[in-house]
C-alpha positions in Angstrom: -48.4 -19.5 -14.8 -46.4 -16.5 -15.0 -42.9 -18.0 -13.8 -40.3 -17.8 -16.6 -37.4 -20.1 -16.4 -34.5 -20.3 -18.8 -32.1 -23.5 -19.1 -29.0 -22.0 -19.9 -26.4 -24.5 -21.7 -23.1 -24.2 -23.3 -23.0 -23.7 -26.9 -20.8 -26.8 -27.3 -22.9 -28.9 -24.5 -25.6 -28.2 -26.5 -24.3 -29.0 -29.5 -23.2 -32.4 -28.4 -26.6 -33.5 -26.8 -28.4 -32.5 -30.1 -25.7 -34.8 -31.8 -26.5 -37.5 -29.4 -30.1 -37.3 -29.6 -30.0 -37.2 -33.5 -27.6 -39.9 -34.5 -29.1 -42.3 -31.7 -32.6 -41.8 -31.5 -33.2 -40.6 -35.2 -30.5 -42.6 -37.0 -29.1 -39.0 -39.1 -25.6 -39.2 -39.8 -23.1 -36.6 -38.2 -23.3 -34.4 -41.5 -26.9 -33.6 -41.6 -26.9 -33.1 -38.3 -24.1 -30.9 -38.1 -25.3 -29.2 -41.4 -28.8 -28.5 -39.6 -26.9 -27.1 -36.4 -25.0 -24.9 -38.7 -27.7 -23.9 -41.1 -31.1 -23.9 -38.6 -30.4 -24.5 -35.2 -27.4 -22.2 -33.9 -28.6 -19.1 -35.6 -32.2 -19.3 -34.4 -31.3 -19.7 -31.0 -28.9 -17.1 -31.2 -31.6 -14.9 -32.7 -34.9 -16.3 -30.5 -33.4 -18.2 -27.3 -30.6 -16.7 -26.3 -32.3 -13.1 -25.9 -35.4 -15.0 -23.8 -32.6 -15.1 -21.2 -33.5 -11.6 -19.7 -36.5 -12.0 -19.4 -36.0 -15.0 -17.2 -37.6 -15.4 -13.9 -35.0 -17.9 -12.9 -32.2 -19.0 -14.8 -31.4 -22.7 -14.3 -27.8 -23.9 -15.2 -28.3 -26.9 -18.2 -25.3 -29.0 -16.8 -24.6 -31.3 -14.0 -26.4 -32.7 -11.3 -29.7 -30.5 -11.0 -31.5 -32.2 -9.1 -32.1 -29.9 -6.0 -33.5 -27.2 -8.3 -35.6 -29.6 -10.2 -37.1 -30.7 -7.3 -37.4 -26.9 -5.6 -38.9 -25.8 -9.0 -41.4 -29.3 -9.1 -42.8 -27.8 -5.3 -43.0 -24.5 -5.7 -44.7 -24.9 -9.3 -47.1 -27.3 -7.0 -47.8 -24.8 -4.0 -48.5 -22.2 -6.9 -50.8 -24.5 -8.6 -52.6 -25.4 -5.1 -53.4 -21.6 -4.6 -55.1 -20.6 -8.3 
C-alpha cells in the first residue's frame, strides 16, 4: 500500500509510555530506561522519525480517544485492499 500515516506524539507522552512499557512489561529500572531514552531513543527519533512526518499521507494525533480514525483508517485500508 502506498498510504503513509504518521502517529504524532508529544515528546513527554512518549516518553512516559516508553517508561511504562519498560518498567512494567520488561522489569528495567527507571535509570536504564531513562539512560536509553537519553542516549538511543530521543536522538534517533529526532534524527529518523520526526522528519518521516512530511512525508505523511495522514497525520494521526498519538493522544486521546482515537477511535473514530482508527476505525475510518481500519475501512478505508479494507476498501483499498478489496480493489488490488
Amino acid at each position: 500500500m502506498d498510504v503513509k500515516i504518521f502517529v504524532d506524539a508529544p515528546d513527554d507522552i512518549r516518553l512516559l509510555r516508553r517508561m511504562r512499557r519498560d518498567i512494567a512489561d520488561r522489569g528495567r529500572d527507571l535509570e536504564s530506561v531513562l539512560g536509553q531514552y537519553q542516549e538511543t531513543v530521543r536522538p534517533m527519533h529526532d534524527e529518523f522519525v520526526g522528519p518521516s512526518r512530511r512525508r505523511a499521507d495522514l497525520i494521526v494525533p498519538g493522544e486521546g480517544d482515537n477511535q473514530i480514525i482508527v476505525k475510518f483508517l481500519s475501512a478505508a485500508l479494507r476498501a483499498l485492499q478489496l480493489h488490488d
